[in-house]
PDB file of N, H, CA, C and O in Angstrom:
ATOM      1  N   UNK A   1      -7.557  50.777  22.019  1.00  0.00           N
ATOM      2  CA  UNK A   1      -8.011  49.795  21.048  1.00  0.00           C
ATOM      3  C   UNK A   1      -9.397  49.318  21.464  1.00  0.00           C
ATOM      4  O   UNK A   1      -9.523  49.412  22.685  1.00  0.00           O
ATOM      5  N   UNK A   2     -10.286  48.922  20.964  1.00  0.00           N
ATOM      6  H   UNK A   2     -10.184  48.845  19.972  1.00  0.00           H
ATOM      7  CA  UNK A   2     -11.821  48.929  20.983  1.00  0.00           C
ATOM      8  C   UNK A   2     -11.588  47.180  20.619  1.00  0.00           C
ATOM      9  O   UNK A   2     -10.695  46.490  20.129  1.00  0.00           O
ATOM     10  N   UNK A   3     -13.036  46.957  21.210  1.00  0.00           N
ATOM     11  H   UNK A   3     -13.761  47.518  21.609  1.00  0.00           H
ATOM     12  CA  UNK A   3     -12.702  45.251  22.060  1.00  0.00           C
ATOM     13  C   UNK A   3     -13.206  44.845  20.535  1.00  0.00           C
ATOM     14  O   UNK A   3     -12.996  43.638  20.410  1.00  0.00           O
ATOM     15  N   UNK A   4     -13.787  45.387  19.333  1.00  0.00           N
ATOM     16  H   UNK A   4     -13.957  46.367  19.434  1.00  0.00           H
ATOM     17  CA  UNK A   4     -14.097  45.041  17.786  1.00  0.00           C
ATOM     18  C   UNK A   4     -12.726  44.534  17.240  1.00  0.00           C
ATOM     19  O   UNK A   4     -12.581  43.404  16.772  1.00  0.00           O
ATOM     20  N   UNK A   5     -11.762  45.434  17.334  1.00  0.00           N
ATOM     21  H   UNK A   5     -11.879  46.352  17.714  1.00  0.00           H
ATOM     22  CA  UNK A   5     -10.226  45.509  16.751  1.00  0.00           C
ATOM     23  C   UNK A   5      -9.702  44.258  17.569  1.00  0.00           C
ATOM     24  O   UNK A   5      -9.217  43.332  16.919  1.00  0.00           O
ATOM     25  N   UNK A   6      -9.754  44.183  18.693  1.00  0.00           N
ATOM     26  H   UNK A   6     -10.148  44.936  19.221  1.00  0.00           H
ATOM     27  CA  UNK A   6      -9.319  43.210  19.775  1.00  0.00           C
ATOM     28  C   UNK A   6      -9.338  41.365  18.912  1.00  0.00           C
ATOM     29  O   UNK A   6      -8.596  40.416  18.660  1.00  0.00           O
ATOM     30  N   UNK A   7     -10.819  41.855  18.762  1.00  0.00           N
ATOM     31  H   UNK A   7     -11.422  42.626  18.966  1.00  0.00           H
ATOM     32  CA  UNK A   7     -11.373  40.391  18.569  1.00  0.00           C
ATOM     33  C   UNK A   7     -11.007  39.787  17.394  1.00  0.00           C
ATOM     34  O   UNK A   7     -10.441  38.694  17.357  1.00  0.00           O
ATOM     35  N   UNK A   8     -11.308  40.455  16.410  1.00  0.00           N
ATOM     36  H   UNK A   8     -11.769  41.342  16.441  1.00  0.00           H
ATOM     37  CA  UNK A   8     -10.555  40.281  15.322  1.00  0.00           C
ATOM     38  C   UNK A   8      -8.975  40.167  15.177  1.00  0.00           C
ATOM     39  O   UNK A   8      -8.563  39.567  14.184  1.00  0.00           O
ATOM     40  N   UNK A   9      -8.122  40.652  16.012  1.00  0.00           N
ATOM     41  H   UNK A   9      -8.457  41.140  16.819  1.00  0.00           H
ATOM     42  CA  UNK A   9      -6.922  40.396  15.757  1.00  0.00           C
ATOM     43  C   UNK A   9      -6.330  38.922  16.579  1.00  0.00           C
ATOM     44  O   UNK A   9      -5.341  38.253  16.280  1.00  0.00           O
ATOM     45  N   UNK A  10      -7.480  38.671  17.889  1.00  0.00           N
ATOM     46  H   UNK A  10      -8.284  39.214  18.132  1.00  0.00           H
ATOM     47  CA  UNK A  10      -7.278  37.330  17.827  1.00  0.00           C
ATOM     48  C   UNK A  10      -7.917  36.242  16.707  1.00  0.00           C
ATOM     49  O   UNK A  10      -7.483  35.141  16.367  1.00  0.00           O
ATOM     50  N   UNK A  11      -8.638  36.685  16.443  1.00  0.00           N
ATOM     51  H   UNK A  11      -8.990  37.579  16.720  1.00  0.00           H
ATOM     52  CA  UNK A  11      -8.904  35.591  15.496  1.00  0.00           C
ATOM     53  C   UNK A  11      -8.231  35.364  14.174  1.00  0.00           C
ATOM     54  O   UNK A  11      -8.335  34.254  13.651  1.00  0.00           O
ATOM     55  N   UNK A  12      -7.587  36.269  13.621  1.00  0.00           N
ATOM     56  H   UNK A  12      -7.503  37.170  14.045  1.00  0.00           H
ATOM     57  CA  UNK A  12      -6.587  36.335  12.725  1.00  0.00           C
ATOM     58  C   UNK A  12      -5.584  35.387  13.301  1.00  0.00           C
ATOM     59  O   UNK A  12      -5.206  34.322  12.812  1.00  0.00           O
ATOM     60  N   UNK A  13      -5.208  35.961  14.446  1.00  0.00           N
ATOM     61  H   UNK A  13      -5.515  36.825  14.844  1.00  0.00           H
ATOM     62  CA  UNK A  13      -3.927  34.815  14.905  1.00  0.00           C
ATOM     63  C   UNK A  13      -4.116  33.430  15.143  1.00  0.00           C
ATOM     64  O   UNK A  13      -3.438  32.453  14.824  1.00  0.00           O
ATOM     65  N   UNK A  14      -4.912  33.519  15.613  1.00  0.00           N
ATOM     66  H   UNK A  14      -5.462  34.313  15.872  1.00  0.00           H
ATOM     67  CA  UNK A  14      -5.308  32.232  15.745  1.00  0.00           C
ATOM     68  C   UNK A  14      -5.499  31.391  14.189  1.00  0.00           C
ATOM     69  O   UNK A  14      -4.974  30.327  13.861  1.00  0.00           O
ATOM     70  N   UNK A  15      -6.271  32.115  13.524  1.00  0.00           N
ATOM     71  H   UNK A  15      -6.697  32.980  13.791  1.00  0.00           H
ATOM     72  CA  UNK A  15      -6.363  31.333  12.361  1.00  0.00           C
ATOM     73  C   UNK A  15      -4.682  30.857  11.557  1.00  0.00           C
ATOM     74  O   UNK A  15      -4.392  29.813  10.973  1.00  0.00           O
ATOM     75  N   UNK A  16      -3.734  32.222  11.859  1.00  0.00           N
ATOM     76  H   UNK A  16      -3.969  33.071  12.333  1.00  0.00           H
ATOM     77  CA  UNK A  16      -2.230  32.396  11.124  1.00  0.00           C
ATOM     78  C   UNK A  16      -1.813  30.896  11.899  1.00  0.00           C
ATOM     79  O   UNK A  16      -1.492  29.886  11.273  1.00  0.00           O
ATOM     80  N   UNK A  17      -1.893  30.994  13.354  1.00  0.00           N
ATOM     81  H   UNK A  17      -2.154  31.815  13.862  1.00  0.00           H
ATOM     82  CA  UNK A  17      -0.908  30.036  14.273  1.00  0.00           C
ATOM     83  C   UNK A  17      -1.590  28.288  13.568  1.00  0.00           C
ATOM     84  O   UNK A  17      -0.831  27.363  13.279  1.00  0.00           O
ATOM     85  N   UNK A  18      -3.211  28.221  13.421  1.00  0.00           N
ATOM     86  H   UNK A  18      -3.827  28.973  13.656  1.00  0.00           H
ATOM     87  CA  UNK A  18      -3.378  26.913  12.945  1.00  0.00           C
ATOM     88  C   UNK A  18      -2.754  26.486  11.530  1.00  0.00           C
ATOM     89  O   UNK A  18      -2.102  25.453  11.377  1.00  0.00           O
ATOM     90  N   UNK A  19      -3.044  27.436  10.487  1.00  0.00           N
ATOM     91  H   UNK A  19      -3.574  28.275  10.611  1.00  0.00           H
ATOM     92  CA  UNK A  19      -2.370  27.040   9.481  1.00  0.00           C
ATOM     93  C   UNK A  19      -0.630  26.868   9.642  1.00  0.00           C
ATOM     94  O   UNK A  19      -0.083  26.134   8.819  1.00  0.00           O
ATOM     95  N   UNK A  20      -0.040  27.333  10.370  1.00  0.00           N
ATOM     96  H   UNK A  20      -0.484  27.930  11.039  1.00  0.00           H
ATOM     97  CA  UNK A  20       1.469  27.418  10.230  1.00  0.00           C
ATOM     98  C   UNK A  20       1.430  25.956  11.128  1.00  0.00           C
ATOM     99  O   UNK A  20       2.254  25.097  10.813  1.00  0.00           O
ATOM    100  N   UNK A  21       0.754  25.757  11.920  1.00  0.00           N
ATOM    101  H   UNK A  21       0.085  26.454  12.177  1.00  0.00           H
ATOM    102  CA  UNK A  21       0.959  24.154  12.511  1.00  0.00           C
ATOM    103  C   UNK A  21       0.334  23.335  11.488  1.00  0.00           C
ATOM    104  O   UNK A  21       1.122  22.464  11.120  1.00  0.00           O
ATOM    105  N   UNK A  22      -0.723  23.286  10.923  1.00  0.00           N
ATOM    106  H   UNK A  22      -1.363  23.994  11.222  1.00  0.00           H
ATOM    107  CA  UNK A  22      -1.031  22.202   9.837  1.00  0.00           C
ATOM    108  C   UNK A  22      -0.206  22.229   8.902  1.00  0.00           C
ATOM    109  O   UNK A  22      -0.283  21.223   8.196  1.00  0.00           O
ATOM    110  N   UNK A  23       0.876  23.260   8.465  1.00  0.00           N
ATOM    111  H   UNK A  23       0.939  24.077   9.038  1.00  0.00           H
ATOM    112  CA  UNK A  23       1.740  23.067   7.159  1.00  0.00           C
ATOM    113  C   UNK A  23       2.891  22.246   8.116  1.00  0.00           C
ATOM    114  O   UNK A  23       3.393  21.320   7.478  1.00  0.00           O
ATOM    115  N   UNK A  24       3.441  22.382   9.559  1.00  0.00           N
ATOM    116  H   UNK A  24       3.033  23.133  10.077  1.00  0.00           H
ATOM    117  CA  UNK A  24       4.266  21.833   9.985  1.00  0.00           C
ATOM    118  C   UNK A  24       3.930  20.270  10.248  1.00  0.00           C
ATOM    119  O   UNK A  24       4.704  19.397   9.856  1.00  0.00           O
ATOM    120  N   UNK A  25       2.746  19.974  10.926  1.00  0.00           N
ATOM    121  H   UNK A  25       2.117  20.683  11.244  1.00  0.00           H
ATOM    122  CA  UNK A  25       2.189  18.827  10.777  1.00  0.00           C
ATOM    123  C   UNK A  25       2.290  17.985   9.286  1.00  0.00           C
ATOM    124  O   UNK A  25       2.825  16.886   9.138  1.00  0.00           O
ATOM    125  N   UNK A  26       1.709  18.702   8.358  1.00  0.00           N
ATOM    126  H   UNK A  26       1.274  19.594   8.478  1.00  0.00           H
ATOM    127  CA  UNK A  26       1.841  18.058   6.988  1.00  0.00           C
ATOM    128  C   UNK A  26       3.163  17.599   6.424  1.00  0.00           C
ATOM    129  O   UNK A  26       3.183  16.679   5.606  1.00  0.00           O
ATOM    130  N   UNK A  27       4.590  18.372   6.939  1.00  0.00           N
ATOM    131  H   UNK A  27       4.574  19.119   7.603  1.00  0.00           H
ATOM    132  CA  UNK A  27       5.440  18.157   6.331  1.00  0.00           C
ATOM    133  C   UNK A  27       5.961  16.930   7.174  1.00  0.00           C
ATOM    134  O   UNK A  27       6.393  15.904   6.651  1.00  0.00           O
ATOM    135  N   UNK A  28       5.882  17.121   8.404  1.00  0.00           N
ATOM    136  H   UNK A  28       5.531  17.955   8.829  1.00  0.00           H
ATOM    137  CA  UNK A  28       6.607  16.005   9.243  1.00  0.00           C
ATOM    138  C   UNK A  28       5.570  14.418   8.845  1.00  0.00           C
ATOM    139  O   UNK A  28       5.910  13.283   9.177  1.00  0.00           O
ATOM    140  N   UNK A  29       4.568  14.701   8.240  1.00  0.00           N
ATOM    141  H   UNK A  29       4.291  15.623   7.970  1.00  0.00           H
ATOM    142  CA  UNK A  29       4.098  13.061   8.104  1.00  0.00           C
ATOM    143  C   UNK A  29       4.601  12.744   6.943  1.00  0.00           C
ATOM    144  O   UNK A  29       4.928  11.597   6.638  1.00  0.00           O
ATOM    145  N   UNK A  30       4.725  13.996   6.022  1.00  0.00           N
ATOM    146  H   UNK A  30       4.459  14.927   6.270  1.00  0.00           H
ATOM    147  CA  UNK A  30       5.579  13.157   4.897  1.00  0.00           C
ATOM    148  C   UNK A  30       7.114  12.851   5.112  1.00  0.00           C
ATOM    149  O   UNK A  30       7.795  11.932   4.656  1.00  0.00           O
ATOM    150  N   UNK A  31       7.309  13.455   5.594  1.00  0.00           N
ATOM    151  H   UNK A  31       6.757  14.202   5.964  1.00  0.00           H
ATOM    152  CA  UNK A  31       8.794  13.277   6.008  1.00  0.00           C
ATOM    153  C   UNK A  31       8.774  11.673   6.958  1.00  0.00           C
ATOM    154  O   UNK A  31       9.584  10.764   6.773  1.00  0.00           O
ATOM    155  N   UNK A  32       7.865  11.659   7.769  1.00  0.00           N
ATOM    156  H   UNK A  32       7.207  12.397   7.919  1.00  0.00           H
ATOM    157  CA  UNK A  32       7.445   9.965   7.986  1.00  0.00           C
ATOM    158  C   UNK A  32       7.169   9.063   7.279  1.00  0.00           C
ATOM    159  O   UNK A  32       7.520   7.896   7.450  1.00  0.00           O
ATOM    160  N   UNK A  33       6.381   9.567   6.226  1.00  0.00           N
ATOM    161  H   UNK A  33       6.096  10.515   6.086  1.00  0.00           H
ATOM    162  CA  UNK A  33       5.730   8.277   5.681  1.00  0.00           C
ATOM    163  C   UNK A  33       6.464   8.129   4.379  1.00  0.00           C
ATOM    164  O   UNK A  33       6.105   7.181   3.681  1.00  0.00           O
ATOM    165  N   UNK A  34       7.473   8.934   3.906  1.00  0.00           N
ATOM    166  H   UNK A  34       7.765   9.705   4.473  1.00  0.00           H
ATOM    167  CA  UNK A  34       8.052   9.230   2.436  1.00  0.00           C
ATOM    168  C   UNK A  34       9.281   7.641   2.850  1.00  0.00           C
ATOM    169  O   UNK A  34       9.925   7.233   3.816  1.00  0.00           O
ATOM    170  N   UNK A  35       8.996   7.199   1.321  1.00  0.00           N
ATOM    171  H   UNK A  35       8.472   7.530   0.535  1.00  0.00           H
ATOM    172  CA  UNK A  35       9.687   5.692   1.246  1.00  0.00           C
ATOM    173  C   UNK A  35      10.325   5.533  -0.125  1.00  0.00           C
ATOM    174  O   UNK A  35       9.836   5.918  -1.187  1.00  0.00           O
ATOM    175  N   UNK A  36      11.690   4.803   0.078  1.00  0.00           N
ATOM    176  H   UNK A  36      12.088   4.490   0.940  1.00  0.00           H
ATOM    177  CA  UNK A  36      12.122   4.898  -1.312  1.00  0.00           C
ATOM    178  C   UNK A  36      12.078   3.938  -1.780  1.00  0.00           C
ATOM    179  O   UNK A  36      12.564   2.899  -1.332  1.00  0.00           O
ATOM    180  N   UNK A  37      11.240   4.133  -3.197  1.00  0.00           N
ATOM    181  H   UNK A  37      10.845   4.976  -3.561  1.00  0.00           H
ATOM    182  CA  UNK A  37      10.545   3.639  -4.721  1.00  0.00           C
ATOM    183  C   UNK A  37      12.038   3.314  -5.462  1.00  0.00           C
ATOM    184  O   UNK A  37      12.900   4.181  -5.605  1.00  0.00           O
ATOM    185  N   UNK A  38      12.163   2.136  -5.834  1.00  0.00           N
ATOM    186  H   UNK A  38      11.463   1.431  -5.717  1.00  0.00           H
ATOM    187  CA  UNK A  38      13.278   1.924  -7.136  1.00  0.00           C
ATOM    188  C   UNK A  38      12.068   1.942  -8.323  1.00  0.00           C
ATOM    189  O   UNK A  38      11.053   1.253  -8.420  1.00  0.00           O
ATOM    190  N   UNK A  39      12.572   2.959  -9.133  1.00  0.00           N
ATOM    191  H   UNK A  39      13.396   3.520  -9.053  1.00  0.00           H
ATOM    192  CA  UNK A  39      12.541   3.114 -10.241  1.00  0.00           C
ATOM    193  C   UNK A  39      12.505   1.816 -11.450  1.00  0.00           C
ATOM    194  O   UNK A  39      13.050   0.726 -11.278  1.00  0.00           O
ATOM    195  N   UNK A  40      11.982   2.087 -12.290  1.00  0.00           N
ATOM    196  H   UNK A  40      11.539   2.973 -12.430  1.00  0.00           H
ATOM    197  CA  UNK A  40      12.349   1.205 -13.570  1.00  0.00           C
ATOM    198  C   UNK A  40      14.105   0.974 -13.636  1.00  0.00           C
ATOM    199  O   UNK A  40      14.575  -0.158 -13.747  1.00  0.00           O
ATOM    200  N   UNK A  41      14.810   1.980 -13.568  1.00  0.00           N
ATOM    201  H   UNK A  41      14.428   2.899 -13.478  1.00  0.00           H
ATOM    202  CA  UNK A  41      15.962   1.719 -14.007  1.00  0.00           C
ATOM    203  C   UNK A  41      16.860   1.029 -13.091  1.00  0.00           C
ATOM    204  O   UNK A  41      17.703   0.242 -13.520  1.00  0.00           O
ATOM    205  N   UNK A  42      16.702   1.321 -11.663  1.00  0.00           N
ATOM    206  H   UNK A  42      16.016   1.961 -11.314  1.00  0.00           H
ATOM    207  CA  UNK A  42      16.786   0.399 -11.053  1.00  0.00           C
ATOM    208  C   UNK A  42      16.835  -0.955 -10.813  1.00  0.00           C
ATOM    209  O   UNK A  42      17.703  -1.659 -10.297  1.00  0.00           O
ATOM    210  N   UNK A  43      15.588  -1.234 -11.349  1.00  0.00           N
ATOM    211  H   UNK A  43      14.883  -0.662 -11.768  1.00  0.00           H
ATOM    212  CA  UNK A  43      15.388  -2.818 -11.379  1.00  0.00           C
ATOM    213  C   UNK A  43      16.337  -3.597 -11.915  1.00  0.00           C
ATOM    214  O   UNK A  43      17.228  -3.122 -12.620  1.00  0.00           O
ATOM    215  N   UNK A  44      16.240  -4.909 -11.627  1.00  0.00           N
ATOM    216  H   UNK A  44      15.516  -5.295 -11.055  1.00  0.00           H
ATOM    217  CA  UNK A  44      17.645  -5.604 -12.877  1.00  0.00           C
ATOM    218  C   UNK A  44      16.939  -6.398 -13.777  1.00  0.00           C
ATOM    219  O   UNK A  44      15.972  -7.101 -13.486  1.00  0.00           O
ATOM    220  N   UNK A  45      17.498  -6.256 -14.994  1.00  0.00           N
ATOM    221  H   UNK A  45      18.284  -5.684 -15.230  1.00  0.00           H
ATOM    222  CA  UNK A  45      17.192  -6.466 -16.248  1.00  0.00           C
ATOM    223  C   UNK A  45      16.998  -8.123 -16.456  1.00  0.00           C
ATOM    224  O   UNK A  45      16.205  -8.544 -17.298  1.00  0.00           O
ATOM    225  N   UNK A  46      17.449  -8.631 -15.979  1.00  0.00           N
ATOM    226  H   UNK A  46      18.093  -8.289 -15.295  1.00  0.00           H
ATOM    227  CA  UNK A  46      17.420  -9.994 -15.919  1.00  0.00           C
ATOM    228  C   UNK A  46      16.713 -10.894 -15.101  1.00  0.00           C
ATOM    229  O   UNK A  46      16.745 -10.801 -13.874  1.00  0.00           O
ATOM    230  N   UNK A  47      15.866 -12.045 -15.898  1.00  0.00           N
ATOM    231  H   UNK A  47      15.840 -12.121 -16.895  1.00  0.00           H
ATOM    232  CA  UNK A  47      14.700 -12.272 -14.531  1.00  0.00           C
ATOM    233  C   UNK A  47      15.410 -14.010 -14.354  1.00  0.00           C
ATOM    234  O   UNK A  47      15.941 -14.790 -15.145  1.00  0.00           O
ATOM    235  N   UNK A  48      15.021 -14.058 -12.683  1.00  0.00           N
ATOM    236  H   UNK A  48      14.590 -13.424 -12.041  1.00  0.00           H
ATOM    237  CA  UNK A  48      15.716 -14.984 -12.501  1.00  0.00           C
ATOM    238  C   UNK A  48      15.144 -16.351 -12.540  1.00  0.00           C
ATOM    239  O   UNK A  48      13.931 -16.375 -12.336  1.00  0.00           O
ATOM    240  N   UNK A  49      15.693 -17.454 -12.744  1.00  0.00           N
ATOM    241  H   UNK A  49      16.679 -17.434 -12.910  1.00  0.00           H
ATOM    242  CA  UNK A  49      14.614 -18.454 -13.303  1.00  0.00           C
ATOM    243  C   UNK A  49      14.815 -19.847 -12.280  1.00  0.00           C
ATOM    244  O   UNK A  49      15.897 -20.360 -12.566  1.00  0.00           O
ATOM    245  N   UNK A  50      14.077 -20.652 -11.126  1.00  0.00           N
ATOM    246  H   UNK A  50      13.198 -20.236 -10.894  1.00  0.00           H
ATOM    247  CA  UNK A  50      14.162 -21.010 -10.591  1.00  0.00           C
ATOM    248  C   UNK A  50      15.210 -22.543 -11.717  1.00  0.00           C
ATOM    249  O   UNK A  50      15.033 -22.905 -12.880  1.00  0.00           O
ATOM    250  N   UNK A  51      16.376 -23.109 -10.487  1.00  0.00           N
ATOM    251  H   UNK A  51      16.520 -22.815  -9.542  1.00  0.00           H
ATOM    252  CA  UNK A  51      17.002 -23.840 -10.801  1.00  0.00           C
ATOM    253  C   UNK A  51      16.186 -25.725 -11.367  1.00  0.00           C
ATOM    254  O   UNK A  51      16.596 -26.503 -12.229  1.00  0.00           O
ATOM    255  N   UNK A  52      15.391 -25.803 -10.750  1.00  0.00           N
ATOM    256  H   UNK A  52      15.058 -25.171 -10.050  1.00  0.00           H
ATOM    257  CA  UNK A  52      14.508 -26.727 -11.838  1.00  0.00           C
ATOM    258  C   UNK A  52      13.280 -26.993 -11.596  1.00  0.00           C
ATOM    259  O   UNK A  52      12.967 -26.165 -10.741  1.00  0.00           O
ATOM    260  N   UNK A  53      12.179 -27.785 -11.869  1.00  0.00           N
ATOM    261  H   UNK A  53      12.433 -28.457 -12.564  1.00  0.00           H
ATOM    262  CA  UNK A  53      10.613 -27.603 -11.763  1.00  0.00           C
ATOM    263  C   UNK A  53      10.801 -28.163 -10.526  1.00  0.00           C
ATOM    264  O   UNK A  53      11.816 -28.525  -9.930  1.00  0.00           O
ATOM    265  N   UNK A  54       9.037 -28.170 -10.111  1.00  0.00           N
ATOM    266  H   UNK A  54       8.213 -27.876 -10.595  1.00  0.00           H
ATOM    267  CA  UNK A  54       9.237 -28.964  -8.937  1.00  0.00           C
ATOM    268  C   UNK A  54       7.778 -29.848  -9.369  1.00  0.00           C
ATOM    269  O   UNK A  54       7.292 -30.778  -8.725  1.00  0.00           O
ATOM    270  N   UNK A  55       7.356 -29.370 -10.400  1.00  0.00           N
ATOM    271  H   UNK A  55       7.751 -28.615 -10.924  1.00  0.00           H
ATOM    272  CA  UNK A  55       6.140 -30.401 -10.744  1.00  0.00           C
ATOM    273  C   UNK A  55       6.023 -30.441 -12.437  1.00  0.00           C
ATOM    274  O   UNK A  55       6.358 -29.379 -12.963  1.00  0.00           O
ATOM    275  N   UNK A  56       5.677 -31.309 -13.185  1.00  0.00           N
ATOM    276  H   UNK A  56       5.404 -32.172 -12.758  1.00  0.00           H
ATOM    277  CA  UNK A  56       5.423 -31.433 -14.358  1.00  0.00           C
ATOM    278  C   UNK A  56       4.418 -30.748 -14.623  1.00  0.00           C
ATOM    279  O   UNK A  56       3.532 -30.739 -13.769  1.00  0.00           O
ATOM    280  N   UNK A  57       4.223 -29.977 -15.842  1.00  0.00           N
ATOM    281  H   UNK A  57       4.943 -29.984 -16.536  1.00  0.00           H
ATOM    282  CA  UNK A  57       3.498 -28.958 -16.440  1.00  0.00           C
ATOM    283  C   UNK A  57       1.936 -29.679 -16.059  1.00  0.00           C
ATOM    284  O   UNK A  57       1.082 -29.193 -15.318  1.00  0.00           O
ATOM    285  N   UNK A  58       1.861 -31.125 -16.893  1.00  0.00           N
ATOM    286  H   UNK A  58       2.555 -31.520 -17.495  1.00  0.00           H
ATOM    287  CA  UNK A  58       0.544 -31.822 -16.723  1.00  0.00           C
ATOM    288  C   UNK A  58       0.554 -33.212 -15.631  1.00  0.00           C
ATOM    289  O   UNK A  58       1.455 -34.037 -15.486  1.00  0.00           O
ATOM    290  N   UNK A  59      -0.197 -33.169 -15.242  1.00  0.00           N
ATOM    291  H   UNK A  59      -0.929 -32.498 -15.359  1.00  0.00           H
ATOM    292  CA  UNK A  59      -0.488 -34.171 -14.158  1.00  0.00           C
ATOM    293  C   UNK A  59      -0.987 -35.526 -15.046  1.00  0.00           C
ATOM    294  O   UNK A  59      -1.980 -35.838 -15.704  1.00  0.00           O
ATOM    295  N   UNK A  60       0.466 -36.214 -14.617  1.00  0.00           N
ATOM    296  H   UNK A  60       1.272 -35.960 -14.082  1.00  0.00           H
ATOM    297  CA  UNK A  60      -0.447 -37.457 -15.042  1.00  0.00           C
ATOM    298  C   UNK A  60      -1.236 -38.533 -14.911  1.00  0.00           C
ATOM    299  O   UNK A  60      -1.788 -39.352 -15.645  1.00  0.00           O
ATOM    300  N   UNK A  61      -1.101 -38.224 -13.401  1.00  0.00           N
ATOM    301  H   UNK A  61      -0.652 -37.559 -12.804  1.00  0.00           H
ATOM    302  CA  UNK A  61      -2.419 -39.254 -12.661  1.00  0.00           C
ATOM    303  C   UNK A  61      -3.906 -39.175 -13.176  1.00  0.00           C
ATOM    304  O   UNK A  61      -4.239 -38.067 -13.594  1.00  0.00           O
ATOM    305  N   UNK A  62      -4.609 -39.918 -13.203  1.00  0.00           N
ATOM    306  H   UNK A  62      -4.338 -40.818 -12.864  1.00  0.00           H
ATOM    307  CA  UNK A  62      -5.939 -40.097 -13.718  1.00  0.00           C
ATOM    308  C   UNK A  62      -6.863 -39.530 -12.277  1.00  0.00           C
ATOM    309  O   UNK A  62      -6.729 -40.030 -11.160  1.00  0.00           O
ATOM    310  N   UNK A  63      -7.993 -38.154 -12.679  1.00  0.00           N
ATOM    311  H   UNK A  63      -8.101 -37.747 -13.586  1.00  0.00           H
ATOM    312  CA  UNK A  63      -8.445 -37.907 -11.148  1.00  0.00           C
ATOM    313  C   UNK A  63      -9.320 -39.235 -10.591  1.00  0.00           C
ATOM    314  O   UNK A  63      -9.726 -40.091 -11.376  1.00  0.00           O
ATOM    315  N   UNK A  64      -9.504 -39.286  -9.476  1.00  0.00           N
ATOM    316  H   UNK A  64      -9.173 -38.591  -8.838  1.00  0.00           H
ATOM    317  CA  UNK A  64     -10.260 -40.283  -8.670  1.00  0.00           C
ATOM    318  C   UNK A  64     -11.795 -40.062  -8.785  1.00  0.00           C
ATOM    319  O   UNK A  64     -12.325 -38.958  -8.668  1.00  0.00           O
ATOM    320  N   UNK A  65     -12.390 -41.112  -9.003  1.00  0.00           N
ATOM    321  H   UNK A  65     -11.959 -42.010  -9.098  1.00  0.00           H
ATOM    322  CA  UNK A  65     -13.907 -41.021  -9.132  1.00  0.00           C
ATOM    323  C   UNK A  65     -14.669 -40.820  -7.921  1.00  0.00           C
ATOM    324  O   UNK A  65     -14.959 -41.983  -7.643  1.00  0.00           O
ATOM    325  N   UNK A  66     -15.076 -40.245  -7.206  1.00  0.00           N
ATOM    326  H   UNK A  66     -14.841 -39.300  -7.432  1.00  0.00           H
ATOM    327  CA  UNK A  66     -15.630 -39.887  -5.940  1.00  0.00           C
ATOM    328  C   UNK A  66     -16.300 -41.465  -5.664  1.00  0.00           C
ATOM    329  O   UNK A  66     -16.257 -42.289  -6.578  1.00  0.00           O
ATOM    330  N   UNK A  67     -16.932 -41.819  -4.301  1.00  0.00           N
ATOM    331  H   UNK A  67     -16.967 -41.150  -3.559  1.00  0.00           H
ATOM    332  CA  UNK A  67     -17.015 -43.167  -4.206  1.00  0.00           C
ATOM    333  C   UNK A  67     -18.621 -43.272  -4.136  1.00  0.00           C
ATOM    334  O   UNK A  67     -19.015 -44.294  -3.574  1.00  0.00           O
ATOM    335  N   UNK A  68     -19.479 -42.517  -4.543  1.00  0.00           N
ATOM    336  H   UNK A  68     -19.158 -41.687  -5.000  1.00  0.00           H
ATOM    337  CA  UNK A  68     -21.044 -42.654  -5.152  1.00  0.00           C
ATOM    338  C   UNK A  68     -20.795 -43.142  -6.646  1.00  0.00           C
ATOM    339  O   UNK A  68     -21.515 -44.078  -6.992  1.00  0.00           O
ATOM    340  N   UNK A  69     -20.002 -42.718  -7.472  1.00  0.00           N
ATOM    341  H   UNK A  69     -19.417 -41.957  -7.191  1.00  0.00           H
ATOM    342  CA  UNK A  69     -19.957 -43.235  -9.013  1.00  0.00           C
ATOM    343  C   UNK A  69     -19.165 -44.616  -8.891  1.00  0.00           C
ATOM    344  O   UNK A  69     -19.528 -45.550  -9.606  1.00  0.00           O
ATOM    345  N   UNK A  70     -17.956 -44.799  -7.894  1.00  0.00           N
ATOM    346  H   UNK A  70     -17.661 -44.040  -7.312  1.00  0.00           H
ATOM    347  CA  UNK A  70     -17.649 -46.164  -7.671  1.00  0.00           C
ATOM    348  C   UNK A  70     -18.944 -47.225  -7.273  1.00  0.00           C
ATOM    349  O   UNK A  70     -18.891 -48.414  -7.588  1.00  0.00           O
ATOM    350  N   UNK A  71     -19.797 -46.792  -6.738  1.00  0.00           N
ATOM    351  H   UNK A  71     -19.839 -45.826  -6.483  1.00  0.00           H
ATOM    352  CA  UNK A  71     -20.939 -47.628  -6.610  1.00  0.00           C
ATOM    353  C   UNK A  71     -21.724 -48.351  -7.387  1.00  0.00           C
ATOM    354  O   UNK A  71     -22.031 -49.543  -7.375  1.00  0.00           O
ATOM    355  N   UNK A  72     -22.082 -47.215  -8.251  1.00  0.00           N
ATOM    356  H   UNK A  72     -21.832 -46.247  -8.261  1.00  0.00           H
ATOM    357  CA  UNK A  72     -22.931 -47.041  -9.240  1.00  0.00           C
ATOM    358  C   UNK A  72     -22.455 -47.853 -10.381  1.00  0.00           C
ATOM    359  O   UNK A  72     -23.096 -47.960 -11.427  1.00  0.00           O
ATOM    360  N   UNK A  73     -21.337 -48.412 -10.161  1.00  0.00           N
ATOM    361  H   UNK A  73     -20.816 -48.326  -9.312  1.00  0.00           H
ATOM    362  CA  UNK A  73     -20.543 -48.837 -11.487  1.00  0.00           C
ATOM    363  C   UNK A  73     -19.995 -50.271 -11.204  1.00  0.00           C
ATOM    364  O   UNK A  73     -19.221 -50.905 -11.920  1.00  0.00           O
ATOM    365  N   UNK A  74     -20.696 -50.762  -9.703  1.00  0.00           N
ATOM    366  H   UNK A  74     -21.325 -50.247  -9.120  1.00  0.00           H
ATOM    367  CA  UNK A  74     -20.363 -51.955  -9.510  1.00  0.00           C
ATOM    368  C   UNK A  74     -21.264 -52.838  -9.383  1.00  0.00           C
ATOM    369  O   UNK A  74     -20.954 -54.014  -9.193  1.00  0.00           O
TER     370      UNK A  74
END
């Protein structure tokens, strides 16, 4: 075998052996990182509604006048 044939058939392998580890690599991270998604149908249909407010829609305190316009007004 002539060191032309040689060289080339390592480099073939070499190239075969990286791809067969990057497809093994690729599968094992998904196989890591793969997470289970509930679906639409999944979900429950019914939304749940807290048992009572905890503040009135509108505030009825009057806001406070900062104390430069309290000045100004005395």
């Amino acid at each position: 075998m002539s060191l032309a044939a040689f060289i080339v058939m390592m480099i073939v392998t070499v190239i075969v052996v990286m791809i067969v580890v990057v497809m093994v690599f690729v599968k094992m991270f998904v196989w890591i990182m793969k997470m289970n998604v509930a679906l639409a149908d999944d979900l429950p249909n019914q939304i749940v509604e807290p048992e009572q407010q905890k503040r009135a829609t509108g505030d009825p305190r009057e806001p406070r006048a900062d104390r430069l316009t309290q000045r100004r007004t005395e």
